[in-house]
C-alpha positions in Angstrom: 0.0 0.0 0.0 1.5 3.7 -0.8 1.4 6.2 1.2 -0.8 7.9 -0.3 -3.0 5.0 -0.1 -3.0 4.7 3.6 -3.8 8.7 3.8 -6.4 8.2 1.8 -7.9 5.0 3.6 -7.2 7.1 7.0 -9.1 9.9 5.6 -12.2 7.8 5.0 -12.4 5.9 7.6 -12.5 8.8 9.8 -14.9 12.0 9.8 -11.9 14.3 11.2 -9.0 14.0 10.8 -5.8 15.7 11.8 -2.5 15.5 10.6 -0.4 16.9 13.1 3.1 17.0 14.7 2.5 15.5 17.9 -0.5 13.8 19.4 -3.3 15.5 20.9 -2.2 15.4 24.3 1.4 16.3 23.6 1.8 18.6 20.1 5.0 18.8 18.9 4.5 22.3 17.8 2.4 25.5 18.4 0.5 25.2 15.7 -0.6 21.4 15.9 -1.3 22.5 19.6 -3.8 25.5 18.2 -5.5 23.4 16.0 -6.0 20.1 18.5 -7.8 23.1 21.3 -9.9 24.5 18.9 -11.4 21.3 17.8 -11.4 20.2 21.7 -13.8 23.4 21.9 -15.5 22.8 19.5 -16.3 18.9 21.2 -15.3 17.3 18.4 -14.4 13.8 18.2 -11.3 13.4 15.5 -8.5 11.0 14.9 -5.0 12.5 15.1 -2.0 11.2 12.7 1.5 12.4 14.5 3.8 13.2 11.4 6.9 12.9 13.5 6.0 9.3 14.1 6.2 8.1 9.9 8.4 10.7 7.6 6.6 9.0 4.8 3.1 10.6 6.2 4.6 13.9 7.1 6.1 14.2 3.4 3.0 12.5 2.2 0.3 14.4 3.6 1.9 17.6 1.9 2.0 16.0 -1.3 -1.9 14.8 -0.6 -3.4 18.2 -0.4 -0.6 20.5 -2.1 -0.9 22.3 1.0 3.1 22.5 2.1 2.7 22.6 6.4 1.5 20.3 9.3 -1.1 20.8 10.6 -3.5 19.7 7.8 -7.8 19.5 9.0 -9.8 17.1 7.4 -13.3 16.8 7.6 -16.1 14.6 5.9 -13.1 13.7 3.4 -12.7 17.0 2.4 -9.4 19.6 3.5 -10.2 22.3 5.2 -6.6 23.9 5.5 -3.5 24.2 8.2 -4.5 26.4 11.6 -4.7 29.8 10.8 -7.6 28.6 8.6 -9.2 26.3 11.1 -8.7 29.3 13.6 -10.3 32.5 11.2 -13.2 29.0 10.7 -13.9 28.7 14.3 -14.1 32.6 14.8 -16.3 32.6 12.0 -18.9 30.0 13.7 -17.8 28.5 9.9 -16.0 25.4 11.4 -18.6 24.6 14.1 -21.1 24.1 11.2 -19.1 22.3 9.2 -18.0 19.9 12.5 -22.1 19.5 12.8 -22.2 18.5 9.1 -24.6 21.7 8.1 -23.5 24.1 5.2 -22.0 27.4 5.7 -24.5 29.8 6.0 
C-alpha cells in the first residue's frame, strides 16, 4: 500500500482527521497544539496522525493536499486547510457548522 494510499484510507475511515506533529495530548508544535484546542472546543471527536511518528506521512500528507505545512484538518473527506484557517473558521462560527455537518450559511 502507498502512502498515499493509507492517507487516503485514513481519511475515510475517519470523519476528522488531523495531521499533526505531535499527538493531541502532547503537540509537537504550536501550531498542531492550536489546531488540537480549537477542535477540543468545539467537542469534536477526530482521529490525530502524529507526522513525527512516519516521515513518509509527514512528506505525504503535503504532497496529498498540495498544502506544504502540518497541521493539515480534514473533515467529511474534504481539506479544510493548516491552523490559521481552522482558527479564522472557528471565529467565523464557519468550522462549528461544518464539524455538525450543516452548510455554511
Amino acid at each position: 500500500m502507498t502512502v498515499q494510499d493509507r492517507i487516503k484510507e485514513t481519511i475515510a475511515n475517519n470523519r476528522i482527521v488531523l495531521f499533526m506533529k505531535g499527538t493531541p495530548h502532547f503537540p509537537q508544535c504550536g501550531f498542531s497544539g492550536r489546531a488540537v484546542q480549537i477542535l477540543e472546543a468545539c467537542d469534536a471527536e477526530f482521529a490525530a496522525v502524529d507526522v513525527l511518528a512516519d516521515m513518509e506521512i509527514r512528506e505525504g500528507v503535503k504532497q496529498f493536499s498540495s498544502w506544504p505545512t502540518v497541521p493539515q484538518l480534514y473533515i467529511d473527506g474534504e481539506f479544510i486547510g493548516g491552523s490559521d484557517i481552522v482558527m479564522e473558521m472557528y471565529q467565523s462560527g464557519e468550522l462549528q457548522q461544518k464539524l455538525a455537518g450543516r452548510p455554511a450559511a
